[in-house]
N, C-alpha and C positions, 0 to 999 in steps of 0.2 A: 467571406470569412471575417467575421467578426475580431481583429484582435484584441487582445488583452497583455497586460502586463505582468509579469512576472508576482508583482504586489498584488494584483487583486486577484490574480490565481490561488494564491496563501491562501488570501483571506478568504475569499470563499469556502474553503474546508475548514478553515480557524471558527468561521461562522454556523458553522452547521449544525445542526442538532442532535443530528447522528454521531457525528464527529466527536463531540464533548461529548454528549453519556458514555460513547464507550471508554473513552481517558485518553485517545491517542495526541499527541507532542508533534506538533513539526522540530526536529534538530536544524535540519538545513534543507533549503529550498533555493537552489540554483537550474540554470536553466538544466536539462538533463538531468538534472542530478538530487535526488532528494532523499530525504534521509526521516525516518519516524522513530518515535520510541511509545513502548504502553506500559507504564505500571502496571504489575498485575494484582487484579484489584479480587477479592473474595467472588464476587458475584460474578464472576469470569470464568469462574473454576467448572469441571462437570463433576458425576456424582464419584467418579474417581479421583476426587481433589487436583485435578491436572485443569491447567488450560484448555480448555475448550478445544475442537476443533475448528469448530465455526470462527472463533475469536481468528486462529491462524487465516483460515481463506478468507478471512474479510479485510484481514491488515494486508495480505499478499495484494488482495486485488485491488485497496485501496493507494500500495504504493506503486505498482503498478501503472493504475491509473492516473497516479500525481506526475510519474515521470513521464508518461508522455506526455499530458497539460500543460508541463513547465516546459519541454522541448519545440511543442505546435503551438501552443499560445492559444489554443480551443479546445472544448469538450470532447468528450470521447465516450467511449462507451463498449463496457464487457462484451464479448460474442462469445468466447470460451476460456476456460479456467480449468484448469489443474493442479493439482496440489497433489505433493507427497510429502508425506509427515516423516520425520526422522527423525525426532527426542521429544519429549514430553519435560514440560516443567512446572511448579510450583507457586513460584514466588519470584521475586524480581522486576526486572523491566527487563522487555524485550525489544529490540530493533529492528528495523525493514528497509531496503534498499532496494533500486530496482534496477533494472541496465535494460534499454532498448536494443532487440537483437536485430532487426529489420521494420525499416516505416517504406510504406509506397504510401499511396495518393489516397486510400480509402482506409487501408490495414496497417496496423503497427504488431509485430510479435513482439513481445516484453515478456522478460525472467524478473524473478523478484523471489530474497530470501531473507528468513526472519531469523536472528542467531539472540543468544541473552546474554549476558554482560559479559561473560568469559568467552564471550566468540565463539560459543556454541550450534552448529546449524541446528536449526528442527524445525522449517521448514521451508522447501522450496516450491515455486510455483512459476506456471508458465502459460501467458495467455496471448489470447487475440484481441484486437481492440479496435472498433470502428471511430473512424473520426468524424467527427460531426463538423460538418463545414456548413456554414450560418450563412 
């Protein structure tokens, strides 16, 4: 296993291409513990003027994915993803947090919920995650 530093775990996602078009923000990036925000930008919207769903499952599985990064110090990778949507929003910026619920040697389960500035939930998510040992 390849380690890595907490810093160049960041920046890997700060560097990404994916990462800036969509508009997402690292807030905090400590070991376990990381925190996102996303302006919500027009082109986000679906044809019901709401946020996306997509936009929600990809912030879930993104923070998700950051939180175990920042806690193994190596890659990892989706096996499964679920989402339940619980409020729909407009405009603002929204938030993403994750919390590792169980890691063994191969799997990590990881929760991750996205709320908007007022601490709103709308949306939770709970997945599987393989780690890639290098």
């Amino acid at each position: 296993m390849v380690a890595r530093t907490l810093n160049d775990i960041k920046s890997s996602f700060e560097t990404s291409a994916f990462f800036a078009h969509v508009g997402f923000e690292i807030v905090s990036f400590k070991e376990g513990s990381v925190k996102l925000k996303l302006p919500i930008r027009k082109y986000l919207l679906n044809a019901n003027n709401t946020l996306h769903g997509g936009v929600h499952a990809t912030m879930l599985d993104l923070i998700m994915g950051m939180t175990i990064r920042s806690a193994t110090k190596t890659r990892c990778t989706t096996v499964n993803l679920n989402v339940t949507y619980l409020s729909s929003t407009t405009e603002g910026t929204i938030f993403a947090t994750g919390k590792i619920l169980k890691q063994g040697y191969k799997l990590v389960s990881v929760e991750g919920e996205l709320v908007d500035e007022e601490g709103i939930l709308l949306a939770k998510g709970v997945g599987t995650f393989k780690i890639i040992r290098d």
